[in-house]
C-alpha positions in Angstrom: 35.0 -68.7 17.7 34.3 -66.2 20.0 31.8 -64.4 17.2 30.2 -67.6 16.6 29.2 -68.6 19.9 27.7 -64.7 20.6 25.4 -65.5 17.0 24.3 -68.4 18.6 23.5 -67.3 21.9 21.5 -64.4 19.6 20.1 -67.2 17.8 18.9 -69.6 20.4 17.3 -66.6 22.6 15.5 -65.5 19.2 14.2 -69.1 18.4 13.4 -70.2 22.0 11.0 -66.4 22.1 9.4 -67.6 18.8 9.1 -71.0 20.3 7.4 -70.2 23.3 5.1 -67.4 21.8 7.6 -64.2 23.0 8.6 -63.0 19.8 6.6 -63.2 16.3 6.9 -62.7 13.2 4.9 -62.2 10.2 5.6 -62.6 6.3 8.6 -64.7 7.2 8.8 -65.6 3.1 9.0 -62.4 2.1 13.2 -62.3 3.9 14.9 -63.0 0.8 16.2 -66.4 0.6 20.0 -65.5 0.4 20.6 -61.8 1.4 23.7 -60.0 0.4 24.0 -55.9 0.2 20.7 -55.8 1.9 19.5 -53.1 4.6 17.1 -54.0 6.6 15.2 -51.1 7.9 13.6 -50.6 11.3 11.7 -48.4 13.8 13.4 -48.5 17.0 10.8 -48.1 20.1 13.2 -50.2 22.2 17.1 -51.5 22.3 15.8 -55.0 22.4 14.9 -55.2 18.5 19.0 -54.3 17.9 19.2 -57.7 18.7 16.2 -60.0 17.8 16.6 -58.3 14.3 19.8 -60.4 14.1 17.4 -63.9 13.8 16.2 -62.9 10.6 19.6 -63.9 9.4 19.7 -66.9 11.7 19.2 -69.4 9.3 22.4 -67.7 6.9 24.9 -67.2 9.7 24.3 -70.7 11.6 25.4 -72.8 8.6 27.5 -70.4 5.9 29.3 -68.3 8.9 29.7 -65.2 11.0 30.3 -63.4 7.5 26.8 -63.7 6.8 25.9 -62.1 9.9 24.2 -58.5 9.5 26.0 -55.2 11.0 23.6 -53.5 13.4 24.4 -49.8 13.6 23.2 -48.6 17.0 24.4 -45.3 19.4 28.1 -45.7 20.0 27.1 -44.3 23.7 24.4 -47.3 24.1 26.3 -50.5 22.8 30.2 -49.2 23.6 31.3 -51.3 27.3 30.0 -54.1 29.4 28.9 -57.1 28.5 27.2 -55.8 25.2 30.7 -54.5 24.2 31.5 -58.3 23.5 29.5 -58.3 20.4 31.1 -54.7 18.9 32.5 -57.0 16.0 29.1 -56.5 14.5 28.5 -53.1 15.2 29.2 -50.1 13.3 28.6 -47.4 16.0 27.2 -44.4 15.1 28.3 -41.2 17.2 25.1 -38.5 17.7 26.2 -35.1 18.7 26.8 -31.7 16.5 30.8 -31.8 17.2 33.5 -31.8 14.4 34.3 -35.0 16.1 31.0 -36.2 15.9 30.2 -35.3 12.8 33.9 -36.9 10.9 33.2 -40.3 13.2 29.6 -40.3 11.4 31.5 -39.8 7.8 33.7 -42.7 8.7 30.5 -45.0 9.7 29.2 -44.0 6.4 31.7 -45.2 4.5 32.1 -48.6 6.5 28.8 -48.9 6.0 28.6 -48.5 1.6 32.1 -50.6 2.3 30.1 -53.1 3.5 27.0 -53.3 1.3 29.7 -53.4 -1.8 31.0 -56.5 0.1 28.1 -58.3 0.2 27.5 -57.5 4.1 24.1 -57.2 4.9 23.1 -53.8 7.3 20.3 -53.3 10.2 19.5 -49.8 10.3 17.9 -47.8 12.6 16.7 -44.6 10.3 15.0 -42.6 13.0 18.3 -41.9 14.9 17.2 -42.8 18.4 14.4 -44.7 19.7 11.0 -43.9 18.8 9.9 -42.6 22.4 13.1 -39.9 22.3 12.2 -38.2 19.4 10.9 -34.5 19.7 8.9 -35.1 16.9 6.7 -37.5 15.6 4.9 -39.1 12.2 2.1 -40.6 12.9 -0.6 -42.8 10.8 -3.2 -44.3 11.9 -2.2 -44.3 15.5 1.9 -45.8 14.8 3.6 -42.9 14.9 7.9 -42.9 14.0 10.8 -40.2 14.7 11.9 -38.6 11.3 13.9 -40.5 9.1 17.5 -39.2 9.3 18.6 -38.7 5.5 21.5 -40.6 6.3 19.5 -43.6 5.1 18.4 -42.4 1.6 22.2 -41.4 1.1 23.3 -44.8 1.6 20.6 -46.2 -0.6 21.3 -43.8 -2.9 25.1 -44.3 -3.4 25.2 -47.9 -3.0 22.0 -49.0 -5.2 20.9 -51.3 -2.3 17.8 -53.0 -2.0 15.9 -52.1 1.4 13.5 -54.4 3.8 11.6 -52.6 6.1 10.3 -54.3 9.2 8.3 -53.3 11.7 9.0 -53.9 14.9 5.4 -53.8 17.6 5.7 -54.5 21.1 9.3 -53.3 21.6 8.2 -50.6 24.5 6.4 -53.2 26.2 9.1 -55.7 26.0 12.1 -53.6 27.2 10.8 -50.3 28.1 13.2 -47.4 28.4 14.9 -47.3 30.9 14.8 -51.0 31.8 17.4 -53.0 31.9 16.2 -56.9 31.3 13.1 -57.6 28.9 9.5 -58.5 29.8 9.5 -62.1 28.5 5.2 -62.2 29.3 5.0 -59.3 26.6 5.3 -60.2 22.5 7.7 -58.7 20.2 6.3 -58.7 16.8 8.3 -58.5 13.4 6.0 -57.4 10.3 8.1 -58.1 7.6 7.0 -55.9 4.3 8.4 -55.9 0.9 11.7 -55.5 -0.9 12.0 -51.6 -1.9 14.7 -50.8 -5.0 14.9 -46.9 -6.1 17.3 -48.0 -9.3 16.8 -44.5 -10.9 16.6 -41.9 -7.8 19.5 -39.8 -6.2 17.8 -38.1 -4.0 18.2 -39.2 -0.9 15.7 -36.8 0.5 13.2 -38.3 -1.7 14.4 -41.7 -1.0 14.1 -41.1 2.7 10.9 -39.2 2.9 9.6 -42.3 0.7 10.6 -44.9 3.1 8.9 -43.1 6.2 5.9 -43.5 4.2 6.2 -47.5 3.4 7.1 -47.8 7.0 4.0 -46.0 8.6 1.9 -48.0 5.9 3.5 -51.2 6.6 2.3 -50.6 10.0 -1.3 -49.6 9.3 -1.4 -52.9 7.1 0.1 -55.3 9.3 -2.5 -54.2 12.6 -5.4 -55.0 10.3 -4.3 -58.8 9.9 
């Protein structure tokens, strides 16, 4: 009961922002019309899109169950207490940091994660590690620029053969800048929603990965033009 009622609070606060002109989206028909073993694929310039992500699925969730809610897969230091910490039951935390520790707790979110996808469970992922503003480095196209792609994403795509939706996500660092701690509801989200990405015959994940940082930088490009 307890899940339910955190989906629709996520629910209401994402349909009341598209109501009211907050939050957008564009190419809502291109979100396949029952998702299962999907990742949906972001850029992260805020912590607010961790969340809003989640109405994509509203529709799936609301009226077949919390089972058909995504997994989000956000820093295990940003999403681990407080209030926040009442939704961990959809969270697969990730844990940054260059310790043996670190490195066996991101093994064992890897596997939850193919786990998952082999379920049915769809995934929000986050491939540049961080938000977009931390990175140390940046790829840029057109004037959107993106952190690196970890290859952790063209690994999972790789081993479980699942099909990839990359969104991208404007407006994010207006709407909840870092740092802040409550949203800008005067400022507009903005989910570009591009196409359905398969790589049936590749392995690579580096190939994979370098592929989808391409698509996403392109997706952006396209989607300011309209």
């Amino acid at each position: 009961m307890k899940q339910y009622i955190i989906l629709l609070v996520v629910a209401l606060w994402y349909y009341l922002g598209r109501l009211f002109g907050h939050i957008q989206v564009t190419h809502r028909t291109r979100f396949p019309k029952n998702p299962q073993g999907l990742i949906v694929c972001s850029n992260h310039p805020s912590l607010y899109e961790t969340f809003m992500l989640y109405g994509l699925f509203a529709p799936h969730f609301l009226l077949k169950g919390v089972r058909r809610a995504p997994y989000s897969t956000p820093d295990k230091k940003n999403f681990s207490g407080g209030l926040i910490g009442l939704a961990k039951d959809f969270f697969i935390l990730v844990q940054r940091g260059d310790s043996k520790e670190d490195r066996q707790a991101r093994v064992s979110a890897f596997r939850q994660m193919v786990r998952a996808l082999h379920s049915g469970c769809n995934i929000i992922l986050f491939p540049e590690g961080g938000r977009t503003g931390k990175a140390s480095t940046h790829l840029t196209l057109e004037g959107h620029k993106i952190g690196p792609f970890e290859d952790g994403i063209g690994a999972l795509v790789a081993v479980t053969g699942a099909p990839v939706l990359l969104v991208w996500v404007e407006g994010g660092e207006d709407v909840l800048p870092i740092g802040s701690r409550f949203p800008n509801f005067r400022k507009r989200l903005t989910l570009h929603i591009g196409e359905c990405i398969q790589y049936p015959n590749e392995r690579d994940k580096k190939v994979i990965t370098r592929d989808l940082e391409k698509r996403m930088l392109a997706l952006a490009a396209a989607s300011c033009k309209k």
